[in-house]
C-alpha positions in Angstrom: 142.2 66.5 179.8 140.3 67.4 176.5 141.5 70.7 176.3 145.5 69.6 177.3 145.0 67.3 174.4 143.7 70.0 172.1 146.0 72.7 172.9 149.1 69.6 172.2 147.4 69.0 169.2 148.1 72.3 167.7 151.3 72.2 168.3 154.5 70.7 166.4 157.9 69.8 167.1 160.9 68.0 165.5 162.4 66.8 168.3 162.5 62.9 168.3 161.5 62.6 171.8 158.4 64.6 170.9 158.7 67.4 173.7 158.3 70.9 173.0 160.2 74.0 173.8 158.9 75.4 176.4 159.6 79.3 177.8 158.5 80.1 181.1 157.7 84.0 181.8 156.3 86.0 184.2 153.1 88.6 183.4 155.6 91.4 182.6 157.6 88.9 179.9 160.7 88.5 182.0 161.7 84.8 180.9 162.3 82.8 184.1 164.1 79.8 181.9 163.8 77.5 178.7 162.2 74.1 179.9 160.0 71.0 177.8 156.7 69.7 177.8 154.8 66.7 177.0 151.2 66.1 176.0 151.0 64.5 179.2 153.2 67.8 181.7 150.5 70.0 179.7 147.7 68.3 180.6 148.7 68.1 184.3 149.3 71.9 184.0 146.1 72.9 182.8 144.5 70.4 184.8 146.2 71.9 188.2 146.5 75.6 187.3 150.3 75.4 188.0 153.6 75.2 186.4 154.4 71.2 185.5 156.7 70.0 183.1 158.7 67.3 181.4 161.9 66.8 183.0 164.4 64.7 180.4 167.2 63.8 183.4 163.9 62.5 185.3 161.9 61.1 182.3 159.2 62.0 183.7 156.9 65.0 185.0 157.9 67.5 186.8 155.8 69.8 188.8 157.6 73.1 189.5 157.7 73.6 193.5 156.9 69.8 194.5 160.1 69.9 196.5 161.6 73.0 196.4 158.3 74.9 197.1 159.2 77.4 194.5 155.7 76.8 192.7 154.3 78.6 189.8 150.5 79.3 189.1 150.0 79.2 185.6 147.9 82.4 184.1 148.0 81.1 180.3 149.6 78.6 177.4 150.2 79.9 174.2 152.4 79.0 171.0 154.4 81.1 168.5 153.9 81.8 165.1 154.9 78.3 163.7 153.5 76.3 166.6 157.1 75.2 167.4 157.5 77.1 170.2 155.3 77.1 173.9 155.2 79.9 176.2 154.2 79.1 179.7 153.0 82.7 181.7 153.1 82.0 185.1 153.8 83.7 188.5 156.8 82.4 190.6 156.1 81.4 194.4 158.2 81.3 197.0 160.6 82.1 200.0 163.0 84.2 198.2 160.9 85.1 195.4 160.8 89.4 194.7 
């Protein structure tokens, strides 16, 4: 939790519902898709190891594969230059996954 925290700390945003952009990428840097996260969906990701987010239409967490079974592990957080900006490396799991 004390590390979530941390890492959220560091980070900034402008948006008035206080989510960051998120990018999700694979270990090669192929972008799987532009997503948000919260203090909280960052703390549950480093917590679990696996790919959980903020989902706006949901207003609430959402933790990649919890019904589709498409799951991620998570292999590292990081931010861009300006600390705007979160990329999410990850590997996809799944039925149809290449």
């Amino acid at each position: 939790t004390q590390l979530g925290m941390s890492f959220a700390a560091c980070c900034r945003t402008d948006r008035p519902d206080g989510l960051y952009t998120t990018v999700v990428c694979t270990r090669s840097n192929e972008a799987l898709g532009l997503v948000y996260s919260s203090k909280e969906s960052i703390v549950a990701a480093l917590e679990c190891g696996r790919g959980v987010y903020y989902s706006r239409s949901r207003k609430g967490l959402w933790r990649k594969g919890d019904t589709s079974g498409h799951f991620q592990s998570l292999h590292r957080i990081d931010v861009d230059c300006d600390s705007d900006a979160i990329r999410f490396m990850v590997t996809q799991h799944g039925d149809d996954v290449a």
